[in-house]
C-alpha positions, 0 to 999 in steps of 0.5 A: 500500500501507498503512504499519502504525502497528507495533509496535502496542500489544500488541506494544509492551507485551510489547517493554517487559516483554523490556527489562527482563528479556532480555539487551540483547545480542540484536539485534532488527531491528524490533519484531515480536511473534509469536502465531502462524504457518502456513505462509509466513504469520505474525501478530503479537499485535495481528492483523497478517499478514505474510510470512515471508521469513526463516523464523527465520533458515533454520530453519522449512524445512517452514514454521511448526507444519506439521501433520506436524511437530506430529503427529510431536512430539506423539506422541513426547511422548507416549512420553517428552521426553527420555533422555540421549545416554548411552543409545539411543532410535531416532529418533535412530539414524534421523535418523543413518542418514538423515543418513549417506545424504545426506552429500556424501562422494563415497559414503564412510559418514558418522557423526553427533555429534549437537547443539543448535545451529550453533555446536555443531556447528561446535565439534565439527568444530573438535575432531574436525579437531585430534583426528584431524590432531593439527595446531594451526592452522586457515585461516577466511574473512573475512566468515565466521560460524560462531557465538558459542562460543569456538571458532567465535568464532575463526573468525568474522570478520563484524563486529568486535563480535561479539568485541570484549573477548572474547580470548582466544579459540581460538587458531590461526587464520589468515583468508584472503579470501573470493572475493566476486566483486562486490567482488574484493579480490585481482588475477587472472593472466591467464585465472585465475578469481577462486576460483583467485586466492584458492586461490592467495594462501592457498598462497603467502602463508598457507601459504607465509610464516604457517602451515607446512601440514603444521601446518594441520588443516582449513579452516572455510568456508561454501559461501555466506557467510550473514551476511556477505552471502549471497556466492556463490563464484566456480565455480572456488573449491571445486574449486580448494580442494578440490585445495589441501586434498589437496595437503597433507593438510588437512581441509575442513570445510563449515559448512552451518548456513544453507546445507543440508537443501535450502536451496539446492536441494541438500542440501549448497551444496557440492554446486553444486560437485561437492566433497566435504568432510571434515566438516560442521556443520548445524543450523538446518533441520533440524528445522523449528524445534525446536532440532537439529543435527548434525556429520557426518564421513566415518566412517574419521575420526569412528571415531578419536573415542575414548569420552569424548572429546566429548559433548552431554546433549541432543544428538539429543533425541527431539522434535527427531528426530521434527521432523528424520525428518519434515523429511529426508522433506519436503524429499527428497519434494517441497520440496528441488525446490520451493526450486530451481524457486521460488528460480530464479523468485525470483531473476529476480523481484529481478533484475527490480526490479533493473532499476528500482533503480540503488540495487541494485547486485547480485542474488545466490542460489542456491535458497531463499537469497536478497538485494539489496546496496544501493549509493549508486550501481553505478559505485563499489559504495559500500555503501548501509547507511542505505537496506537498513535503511530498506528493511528497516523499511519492508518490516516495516510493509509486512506481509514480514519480511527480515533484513539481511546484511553491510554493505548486503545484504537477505537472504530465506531463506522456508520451502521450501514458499514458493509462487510467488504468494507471492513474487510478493506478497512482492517487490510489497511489497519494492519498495514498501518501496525506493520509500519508503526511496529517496523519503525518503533522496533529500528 
């Protein structure tokens, strides 16, 4: 395979004038300039293909400007852009409705707060869990990353600069571990699943000696840690934590910003574990790109929310509705099966190049979510950050698009309509990418 001289000088150009006028707190992995994109397949302003394995972070769910999708916008455009959430336009109510119908609350009614984004989502989560508990405190998961607003920034507990010299933040919360079953960080009693052990520690050492738990209001925890390296819990974590939260009465809140809208295979990732949380925040695929989130909450808890008591001007904006009705519709049809069987192919492909790597220490997923955690070598685990970001750069000259994850993790998060010929292209590129870095670092 051909090294691309990227960026190359159109990109470059355009990468000179963003310098000089966008905040340089947005992180960039590689120098790609979009012009346009179908589809898994997107190029650049200088003509060059790639594959999209990240899809805008989980974001482009029915690929890039899907015809369905663009029609839906262009005609609600039509009739008008925007009204406030102060008054009712219908889109809105049918994605609510749509939403209510799949909410995994165990066939209890569901209500939606509308938003932008994922941190928006979580926030109201946050402030409708304290609302309606009239509790202080909050348990959050290390690893965990829940967005960059205040609230969501006390939660998040991903890298130390993405709060450094930002306190005082929401005050209130307490982190436990996160159950990473490749690298256990707690000891487990006899026959006791690592989940249970982390279910465990919170109880007798958080809510045991920390935080009294008819003080706690709600847990805040991803079904699979998205930044903090795509980390799948152990079976016995959720239902474990599930029986915890009932036994005192506290809330469980799914962030399911990267992990929802079929992502995985399911709806919701907390579905592969047969829980029903309280609350959950969503965002990202919702709309296929078009700014969009929601907070769905079982109905007898979002009925307590007074008028007044929260609010979003554009919550629910009407081109964003149209994007989701037609997202929801696609993903129900056809591409929330398409990300099960095609992930599942997916991930024996990795497990495969795997097997040719003693660099790759794991191989993890679920669905269309999807990453390689790179080591020095499998007998320590020692993270390998130095050769996941050369992977990273070379798989970008290579023509595929991935994105890094925790300390030494590759993620690839491709739109749902990915084909299996696809991924096939896209891991012969992948693993001529680690080829490279591993011949470079090893010279």
């Amino acid at each position: 395979m051909e090294l691309r001289n990227v960026p190359g000088p159109k990109a470059q150009a355009i990468i000179a004038r963003d310098r000089e006028v966008i905040s340089p707190a947005v992180g960039r992995p590689y120098g790609f300039v979009m012009d346009h994109g179908r589809g898994a397949e997107v190029w650049d302003v200088d003509g060059y293909r790639y594959l999209d394995f990240i899809a805008g972070i989980a974001v482009v769910t029915t690929g890039h400007s899907h015809p369905a999708v663009v029609k839906a916008i262009q005609e609600q455009a039509e009739k008008f852009i925007h009204i406030s959430s102060d008054y009712y336009h219908e889109p809105w109510v049918r994605v609510a409705e749509k939403l209510a119908e799949i909410a995994p609350f165990g066939g209890e009614p569901g209500m939606s707060f509308m938003t932008n984004s994922g941190t928006e989502s979580v926030e109201a989560a946050i402030k409708l869990a304290r609302y309606v508990t009239n509790r202080k405190f909050f348990i959050g998961f290390l690893g965990g990353f829940h967005g960059r607003t205040m609230g969501s920034l006390a939660f998040t507990a991903r890298k130390a600069a993405f709060r450094s010299r930002f306190f005082p933040w929401m005050g209130g919360v307490v982190h436990a571990p996160f159950p990473n079953p490749y690298r256990p960080i707690l000891r487990s009693r006899g026959d006791e699943g690592y989940g249970e052990t982390v279910v465990r520690y919170i109880e007798e050492q958080i809510l045991g000696t920390l935080v009294p738990p008819d003080e706690v209001a709600a847990f805040l925890v991803e079904p699979i840690q998205g930044e903090g390296g795509y980390i799948v819990p152990p079976d016995d974590f959720f239902p474990a934590l599930r029986r915890l939260a009932d036994k005192y009465g506290i809330l469980i809140i799914s962030d399911e910003v990267q992990t929802g809208v079929g992502r995985t295979g399911k709806w919701w990732a907390i579905e592969h574990w047969g829980v029903q949380p309280d609350l959950v925040a969503s965002a990202k695929g919702l709309a296929s790109g078009v700014p969009f989130g929601a907070m769905l909450a079982r109905k007898h808890l979002m009925m307590q929310w007074p008028k007044g008591a929260h609010g979003n001007t554009y919550g629910g904006n009407p081109l964003a509705s149209v994007a989701a009705l037609v997202t929801l519709d696609m993903v129900e049809k056809e591409l929330m099966a398409n990300a099960a069987e095609v992930g599942a192919y997916a991930l024996e492909g990795l497990r495969d190049i795997m097997a040719r790597h003693p660099t790759i220490g794991d191989v993890r997923g679920k669905g269309l979510m999807l990453a390689l955690e790179f080591v020095r070598d499998r007998a320590s685990k020692e993270p390998f950050p130095e050769l996941r970001d050369l992977v990273e750069q070379y798989a970008f000259r290579l023509g595929l698009l991935t994105m890094g994850s925790g300390t030494s993790v590759l993620r690839m998060a491709p739109p749902l309509i990915i084909t299996r010929a696809q991924v096939d292209e896209a891991w012969a590129i992948l693993e001529e990418a680690i080829a490279r870095a591993e011949r470079e670092l090893a010279a």
